[in-house]
N, CA, C and O atoms as a GROMACS GRO file, in nm:
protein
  352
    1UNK      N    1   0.662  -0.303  -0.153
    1UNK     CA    2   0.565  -0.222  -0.223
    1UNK      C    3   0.561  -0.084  -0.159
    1UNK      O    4   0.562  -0.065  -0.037
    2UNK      N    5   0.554   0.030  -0.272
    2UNK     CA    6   0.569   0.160  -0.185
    2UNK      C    7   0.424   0.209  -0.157
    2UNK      O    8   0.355   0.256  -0.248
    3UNK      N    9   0.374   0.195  -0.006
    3UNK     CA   10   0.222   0.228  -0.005
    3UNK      C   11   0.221   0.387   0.061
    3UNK      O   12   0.116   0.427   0.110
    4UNK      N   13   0.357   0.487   0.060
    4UNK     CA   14   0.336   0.600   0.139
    4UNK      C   15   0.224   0.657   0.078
    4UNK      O   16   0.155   0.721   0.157
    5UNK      N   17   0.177   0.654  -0.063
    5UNK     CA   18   0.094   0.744  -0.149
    5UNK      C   19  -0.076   0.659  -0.085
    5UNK      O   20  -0.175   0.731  -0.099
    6UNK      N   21  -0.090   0.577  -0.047
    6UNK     CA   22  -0.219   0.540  -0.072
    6UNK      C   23  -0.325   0.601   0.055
    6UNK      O   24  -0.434   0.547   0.072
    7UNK      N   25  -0.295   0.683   0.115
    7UNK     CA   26  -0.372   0.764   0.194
    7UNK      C   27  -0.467   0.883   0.137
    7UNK      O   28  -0.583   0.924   0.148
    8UNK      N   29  -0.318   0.921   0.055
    8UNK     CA   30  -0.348   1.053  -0.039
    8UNK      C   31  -0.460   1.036  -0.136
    8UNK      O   32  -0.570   1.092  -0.139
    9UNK      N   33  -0.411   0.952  -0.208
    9UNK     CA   34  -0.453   0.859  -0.333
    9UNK      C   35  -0.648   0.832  -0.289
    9UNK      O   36  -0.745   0.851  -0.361
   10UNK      N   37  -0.644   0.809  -0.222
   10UNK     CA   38  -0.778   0.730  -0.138
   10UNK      C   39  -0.880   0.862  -0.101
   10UNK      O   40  -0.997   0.875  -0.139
   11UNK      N   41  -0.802   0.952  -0.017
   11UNK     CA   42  -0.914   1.095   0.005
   11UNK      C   43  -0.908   1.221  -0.129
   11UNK      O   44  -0.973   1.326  -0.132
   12UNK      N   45  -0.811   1.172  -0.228
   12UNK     CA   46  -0.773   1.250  -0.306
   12UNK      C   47  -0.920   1.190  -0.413
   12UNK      O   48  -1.009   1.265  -0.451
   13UNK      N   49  -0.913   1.064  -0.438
   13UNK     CA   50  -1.011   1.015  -0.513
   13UNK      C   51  -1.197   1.096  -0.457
   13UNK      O   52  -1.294   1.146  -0.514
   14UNK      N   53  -1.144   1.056  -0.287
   14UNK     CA   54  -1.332   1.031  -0.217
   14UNK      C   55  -1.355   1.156  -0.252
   14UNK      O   56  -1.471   1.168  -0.292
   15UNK      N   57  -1.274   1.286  -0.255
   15UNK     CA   58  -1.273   1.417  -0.239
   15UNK      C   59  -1.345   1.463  -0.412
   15UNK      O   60  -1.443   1.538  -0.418
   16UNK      N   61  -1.281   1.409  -0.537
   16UNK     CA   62  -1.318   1.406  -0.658
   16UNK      C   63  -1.465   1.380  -0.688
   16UNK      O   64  -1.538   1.460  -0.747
   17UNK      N   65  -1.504   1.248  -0.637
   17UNK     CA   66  -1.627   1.200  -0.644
   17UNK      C   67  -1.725   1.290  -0.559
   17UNK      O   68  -1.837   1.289  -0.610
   18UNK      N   69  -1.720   1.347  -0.477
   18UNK     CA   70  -1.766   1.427  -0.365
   18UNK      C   71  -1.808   1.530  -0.433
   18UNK      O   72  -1.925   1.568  -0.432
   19UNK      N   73  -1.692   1.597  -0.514
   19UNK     CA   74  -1.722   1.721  -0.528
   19UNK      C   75  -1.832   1.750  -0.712
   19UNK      O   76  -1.895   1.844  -0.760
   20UNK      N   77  -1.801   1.620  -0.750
   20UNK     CA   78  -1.891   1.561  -0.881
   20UNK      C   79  -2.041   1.580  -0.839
   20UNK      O   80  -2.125   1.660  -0.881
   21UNK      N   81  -2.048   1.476  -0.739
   21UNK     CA   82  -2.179   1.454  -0.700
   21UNK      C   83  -2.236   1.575  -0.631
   21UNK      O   84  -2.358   1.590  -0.646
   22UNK      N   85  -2.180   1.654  -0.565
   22UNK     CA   86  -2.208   1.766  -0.489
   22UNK      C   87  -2.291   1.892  -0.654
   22UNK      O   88  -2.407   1.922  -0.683
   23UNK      N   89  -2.177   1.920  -0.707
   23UNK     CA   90  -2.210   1.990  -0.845
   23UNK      C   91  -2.347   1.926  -0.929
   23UNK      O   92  -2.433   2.012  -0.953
   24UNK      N   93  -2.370   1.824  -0.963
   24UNK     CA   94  -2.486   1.786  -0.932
   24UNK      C   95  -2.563   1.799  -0.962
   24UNK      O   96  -2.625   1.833  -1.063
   25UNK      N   97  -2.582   1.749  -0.792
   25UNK     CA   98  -2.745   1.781  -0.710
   25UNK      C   99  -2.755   1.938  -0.658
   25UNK      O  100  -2.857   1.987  -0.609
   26UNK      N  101  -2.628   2.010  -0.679
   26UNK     CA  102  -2.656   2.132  -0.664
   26UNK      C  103  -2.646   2.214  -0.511
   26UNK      O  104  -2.698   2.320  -0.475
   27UNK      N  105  -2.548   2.111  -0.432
   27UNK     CA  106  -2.570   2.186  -0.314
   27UNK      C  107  -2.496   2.332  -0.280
   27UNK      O  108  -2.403   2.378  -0.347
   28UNK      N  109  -2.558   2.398  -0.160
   28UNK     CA  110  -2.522   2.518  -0.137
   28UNK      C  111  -2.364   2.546  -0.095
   28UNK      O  112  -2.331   2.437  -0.049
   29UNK      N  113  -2.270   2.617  -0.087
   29UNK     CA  114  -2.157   2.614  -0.100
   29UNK      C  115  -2.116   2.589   0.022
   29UNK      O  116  -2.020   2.512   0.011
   30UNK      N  117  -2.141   2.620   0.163
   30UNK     CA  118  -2.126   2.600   0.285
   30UNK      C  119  -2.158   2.409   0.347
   30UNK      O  120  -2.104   2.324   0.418
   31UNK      N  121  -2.262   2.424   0.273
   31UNK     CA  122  -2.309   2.290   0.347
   31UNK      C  123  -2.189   2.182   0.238
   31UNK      O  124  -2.135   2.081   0.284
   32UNK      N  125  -2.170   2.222   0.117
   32UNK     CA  126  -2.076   2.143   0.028
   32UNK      C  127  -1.966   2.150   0.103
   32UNK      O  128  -1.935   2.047   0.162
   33UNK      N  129  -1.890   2.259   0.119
   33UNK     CA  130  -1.770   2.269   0.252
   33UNK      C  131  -1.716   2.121   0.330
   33UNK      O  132  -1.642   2.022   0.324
   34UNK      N  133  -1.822   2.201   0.412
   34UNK     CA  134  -1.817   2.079   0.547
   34UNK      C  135  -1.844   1.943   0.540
   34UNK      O  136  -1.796   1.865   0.622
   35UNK      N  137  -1.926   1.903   0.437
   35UNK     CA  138  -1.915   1.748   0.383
   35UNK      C  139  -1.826   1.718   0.320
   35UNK      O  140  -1.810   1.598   0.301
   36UNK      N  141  -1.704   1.841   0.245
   36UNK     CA  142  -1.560   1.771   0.149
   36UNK      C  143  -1.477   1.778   0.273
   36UNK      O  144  -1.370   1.717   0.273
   37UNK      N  145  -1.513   1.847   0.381
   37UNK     CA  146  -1.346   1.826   0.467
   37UNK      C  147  -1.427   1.701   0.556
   37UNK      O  148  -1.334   1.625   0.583
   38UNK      N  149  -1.535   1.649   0.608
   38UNK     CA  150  -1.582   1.507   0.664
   38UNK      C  151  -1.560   1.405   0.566
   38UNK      O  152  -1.555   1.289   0.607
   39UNK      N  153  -1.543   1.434   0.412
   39UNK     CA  154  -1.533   1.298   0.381
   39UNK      C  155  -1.364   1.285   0.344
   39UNK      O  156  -1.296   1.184   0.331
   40UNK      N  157  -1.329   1.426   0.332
   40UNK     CA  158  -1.163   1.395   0.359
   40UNK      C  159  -1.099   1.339   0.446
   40UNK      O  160  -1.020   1.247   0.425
   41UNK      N  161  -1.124   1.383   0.549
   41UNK     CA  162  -1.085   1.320   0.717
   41UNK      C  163  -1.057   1.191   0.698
   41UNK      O  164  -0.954   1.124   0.698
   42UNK      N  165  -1.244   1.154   0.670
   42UNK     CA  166  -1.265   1.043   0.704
   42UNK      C  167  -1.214   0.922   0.604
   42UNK      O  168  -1.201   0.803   0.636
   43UNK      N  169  -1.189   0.984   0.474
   43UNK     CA  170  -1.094   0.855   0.368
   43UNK      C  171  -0.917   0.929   0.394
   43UNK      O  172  -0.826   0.923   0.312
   44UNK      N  173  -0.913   0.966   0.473
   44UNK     CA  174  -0.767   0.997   0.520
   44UNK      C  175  -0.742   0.900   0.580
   44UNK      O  176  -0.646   0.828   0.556
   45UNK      N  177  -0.859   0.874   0.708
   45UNK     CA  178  -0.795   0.782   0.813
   45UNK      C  179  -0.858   0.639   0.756
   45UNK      O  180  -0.788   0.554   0.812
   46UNK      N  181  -0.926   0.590   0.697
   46UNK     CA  182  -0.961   0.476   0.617
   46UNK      C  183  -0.871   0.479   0.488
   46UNK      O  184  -0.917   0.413   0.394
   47UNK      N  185  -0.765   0.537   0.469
   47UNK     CA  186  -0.663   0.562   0.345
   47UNK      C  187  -0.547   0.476   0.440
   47UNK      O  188  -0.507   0.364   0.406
   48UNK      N  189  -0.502   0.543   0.558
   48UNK     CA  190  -0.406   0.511   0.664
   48UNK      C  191  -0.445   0.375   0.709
   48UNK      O  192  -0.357   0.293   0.682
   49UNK      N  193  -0.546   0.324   0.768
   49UNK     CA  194  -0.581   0.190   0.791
   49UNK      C  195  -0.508   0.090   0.684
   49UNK      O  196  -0.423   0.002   0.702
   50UNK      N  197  -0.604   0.157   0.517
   50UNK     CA  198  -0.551   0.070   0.398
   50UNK      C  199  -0.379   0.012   0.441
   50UNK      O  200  -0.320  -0.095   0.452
   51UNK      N  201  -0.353   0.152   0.454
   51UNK     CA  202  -0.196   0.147   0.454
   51UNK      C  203  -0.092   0.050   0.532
   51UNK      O  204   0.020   0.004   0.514
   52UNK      N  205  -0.203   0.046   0.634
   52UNK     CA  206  -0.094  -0.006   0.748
   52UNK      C  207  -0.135  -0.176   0.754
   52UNK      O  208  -0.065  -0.260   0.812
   53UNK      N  209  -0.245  -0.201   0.690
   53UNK     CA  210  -0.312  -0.326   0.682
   53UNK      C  211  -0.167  -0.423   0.539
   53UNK      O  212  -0.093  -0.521   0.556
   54UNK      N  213  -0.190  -0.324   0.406
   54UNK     CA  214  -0.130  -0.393   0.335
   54UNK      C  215   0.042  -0.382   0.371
   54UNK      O  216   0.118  -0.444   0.297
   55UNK      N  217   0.102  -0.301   0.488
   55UNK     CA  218   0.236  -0.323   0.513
   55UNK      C  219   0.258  -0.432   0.606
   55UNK      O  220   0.372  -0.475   0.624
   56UNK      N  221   0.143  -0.485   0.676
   56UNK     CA  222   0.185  -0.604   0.737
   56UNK      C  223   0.145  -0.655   0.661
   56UNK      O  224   0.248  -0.721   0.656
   57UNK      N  225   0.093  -0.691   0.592
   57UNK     CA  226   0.068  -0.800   0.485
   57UNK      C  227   0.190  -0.827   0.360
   57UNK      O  228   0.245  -0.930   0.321
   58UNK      N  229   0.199  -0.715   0.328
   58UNK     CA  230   0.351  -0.750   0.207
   58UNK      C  231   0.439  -0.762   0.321
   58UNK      O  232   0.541  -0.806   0.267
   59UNK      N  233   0.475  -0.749   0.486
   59UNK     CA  234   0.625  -0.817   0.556
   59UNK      C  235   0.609  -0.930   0.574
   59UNK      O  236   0.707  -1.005   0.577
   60UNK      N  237   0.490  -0.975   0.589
   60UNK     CA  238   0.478  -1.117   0.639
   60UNK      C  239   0.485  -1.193   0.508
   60UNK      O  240   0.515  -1.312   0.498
   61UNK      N  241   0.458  -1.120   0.417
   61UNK     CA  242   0.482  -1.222   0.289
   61UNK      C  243   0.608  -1.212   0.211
   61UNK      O  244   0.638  -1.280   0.113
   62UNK      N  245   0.672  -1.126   0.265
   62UNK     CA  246   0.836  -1.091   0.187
   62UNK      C  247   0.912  -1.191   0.313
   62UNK      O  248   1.002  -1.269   0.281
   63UNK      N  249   0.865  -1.178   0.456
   63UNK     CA  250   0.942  -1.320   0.531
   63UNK      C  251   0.918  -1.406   0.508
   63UNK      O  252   1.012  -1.484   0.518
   64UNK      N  253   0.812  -1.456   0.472
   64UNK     CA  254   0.750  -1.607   0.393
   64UNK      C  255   0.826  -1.646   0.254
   64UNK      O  256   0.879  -1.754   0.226
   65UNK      N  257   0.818  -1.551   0.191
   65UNK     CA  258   0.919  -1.568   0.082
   65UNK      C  259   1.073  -1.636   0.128
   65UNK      O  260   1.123  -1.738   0.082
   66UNK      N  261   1.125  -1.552   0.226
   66UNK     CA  262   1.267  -1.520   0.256
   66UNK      C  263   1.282  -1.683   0.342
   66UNK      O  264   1.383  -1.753   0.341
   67UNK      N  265   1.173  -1.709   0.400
   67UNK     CA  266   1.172  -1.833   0.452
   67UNK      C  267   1.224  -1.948   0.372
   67UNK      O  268   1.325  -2.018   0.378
   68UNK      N  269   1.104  -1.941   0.281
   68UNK     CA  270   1.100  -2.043   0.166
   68UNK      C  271   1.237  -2.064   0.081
   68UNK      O  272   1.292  -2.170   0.051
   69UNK      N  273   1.277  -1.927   0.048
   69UNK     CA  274   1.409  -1.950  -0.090
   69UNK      C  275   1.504  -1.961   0.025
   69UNK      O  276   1.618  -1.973  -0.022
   70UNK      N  277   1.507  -1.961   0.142
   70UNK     CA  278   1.639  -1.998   0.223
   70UNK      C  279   1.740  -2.087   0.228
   70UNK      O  280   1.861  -2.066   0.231
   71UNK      N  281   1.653  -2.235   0.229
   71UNK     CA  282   1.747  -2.313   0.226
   71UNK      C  283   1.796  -2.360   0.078
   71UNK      O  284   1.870  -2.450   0.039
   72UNK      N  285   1.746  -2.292   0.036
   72UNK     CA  286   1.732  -2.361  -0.123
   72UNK      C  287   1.853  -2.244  -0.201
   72UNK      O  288   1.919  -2.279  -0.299
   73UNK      N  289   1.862  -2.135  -0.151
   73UNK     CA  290   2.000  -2.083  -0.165
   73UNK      C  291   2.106  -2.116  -0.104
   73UNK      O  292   2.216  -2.088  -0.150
   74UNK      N  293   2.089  -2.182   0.014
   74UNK     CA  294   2.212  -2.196   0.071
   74UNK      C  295   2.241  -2.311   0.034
   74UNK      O  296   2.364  -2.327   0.034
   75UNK      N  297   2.193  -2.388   0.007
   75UNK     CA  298   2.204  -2.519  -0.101
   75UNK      C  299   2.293  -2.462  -0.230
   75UNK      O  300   2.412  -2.476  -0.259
   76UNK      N  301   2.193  -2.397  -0.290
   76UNK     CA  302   2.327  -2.357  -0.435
   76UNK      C  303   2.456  -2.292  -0.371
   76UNK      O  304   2.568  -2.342  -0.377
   77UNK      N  305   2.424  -2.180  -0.312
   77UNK     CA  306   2.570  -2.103  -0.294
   77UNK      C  307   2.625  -2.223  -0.242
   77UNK      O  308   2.709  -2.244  -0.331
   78UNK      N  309   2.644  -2.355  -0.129
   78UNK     CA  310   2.697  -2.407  -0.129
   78UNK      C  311   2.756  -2.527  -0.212
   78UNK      O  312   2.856  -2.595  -0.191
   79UNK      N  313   2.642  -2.532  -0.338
   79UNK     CA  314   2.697  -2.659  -0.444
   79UNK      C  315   2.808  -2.530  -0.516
   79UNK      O  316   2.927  -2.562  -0.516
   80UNK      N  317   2.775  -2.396  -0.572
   80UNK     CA  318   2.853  -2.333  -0.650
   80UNK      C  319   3.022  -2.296  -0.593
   80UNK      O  320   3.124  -2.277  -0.660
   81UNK      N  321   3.000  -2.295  -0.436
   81UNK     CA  322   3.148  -2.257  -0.369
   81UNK      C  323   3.211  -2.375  -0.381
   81UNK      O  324   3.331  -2.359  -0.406
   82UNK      N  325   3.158  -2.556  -0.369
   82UNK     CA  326   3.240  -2.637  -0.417
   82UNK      C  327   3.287  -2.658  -0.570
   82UNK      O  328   3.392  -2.713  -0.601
   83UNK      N  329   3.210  -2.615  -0.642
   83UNK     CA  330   3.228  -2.628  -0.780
   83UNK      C  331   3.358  -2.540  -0.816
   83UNK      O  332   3.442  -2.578  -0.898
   84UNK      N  333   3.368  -2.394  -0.734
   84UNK     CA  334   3.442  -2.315  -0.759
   84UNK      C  335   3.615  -2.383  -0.720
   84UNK      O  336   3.714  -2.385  -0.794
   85UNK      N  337   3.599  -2.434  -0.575
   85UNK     CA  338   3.685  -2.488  -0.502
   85UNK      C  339   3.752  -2.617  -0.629
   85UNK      O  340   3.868  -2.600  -0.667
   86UNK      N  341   3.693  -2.704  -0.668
   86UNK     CA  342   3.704  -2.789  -0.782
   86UNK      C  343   3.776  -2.736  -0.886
   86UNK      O  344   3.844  -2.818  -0.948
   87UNK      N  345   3.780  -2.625  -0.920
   87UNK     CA  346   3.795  -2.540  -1.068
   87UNK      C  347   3.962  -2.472  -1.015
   87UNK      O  348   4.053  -2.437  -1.090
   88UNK      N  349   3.960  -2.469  -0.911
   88UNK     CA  350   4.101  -2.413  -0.875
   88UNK      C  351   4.198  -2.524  -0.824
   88UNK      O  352   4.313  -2.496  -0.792
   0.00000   0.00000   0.00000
């Protein structure tokens, strides 16, 4: 799964909603500022967490996979290389 985008994706969203709610309630342009780059930061590095959480999670489950169909391919490729061997 390609998760390079979901950092972006994550402060790109908090940053949208931020600036909705900010427009608003009407805040002053300075104090609006400094609360879009704190809540950027801060769903940057809760974007990066996301990130790094679901890449061990899809390896451990793409080796679990790789576990599982293992022997069960090497089973066919080995019934199909005798079958082949048979045919010649």
């Amino acid at each position: 799964m390609k998760t390079k985008q979901i950092p972006a994706v994550v402060m790109l969203l908090a940053g949208f909603v931020t600036c909705i709610v900010a427009i608003f309630q009407g805040i002053e342009l300075g104090r609006f500022l400094r609360i879009l780059l704190l809540v950027l930061i801060g769903f940057y590095v809760s974007g990066c967490v996301i990130k790094v959480i679901l890449d061990k999670n899809f390896k451990a489950m793409e080796e679990t996979e790789t576990e599982e169909e293992g022997p069960e391919e090497q089973e066919e490729s080995e019934e199909d290389g005798s079958a082949e061997e048979e045919k010649e």
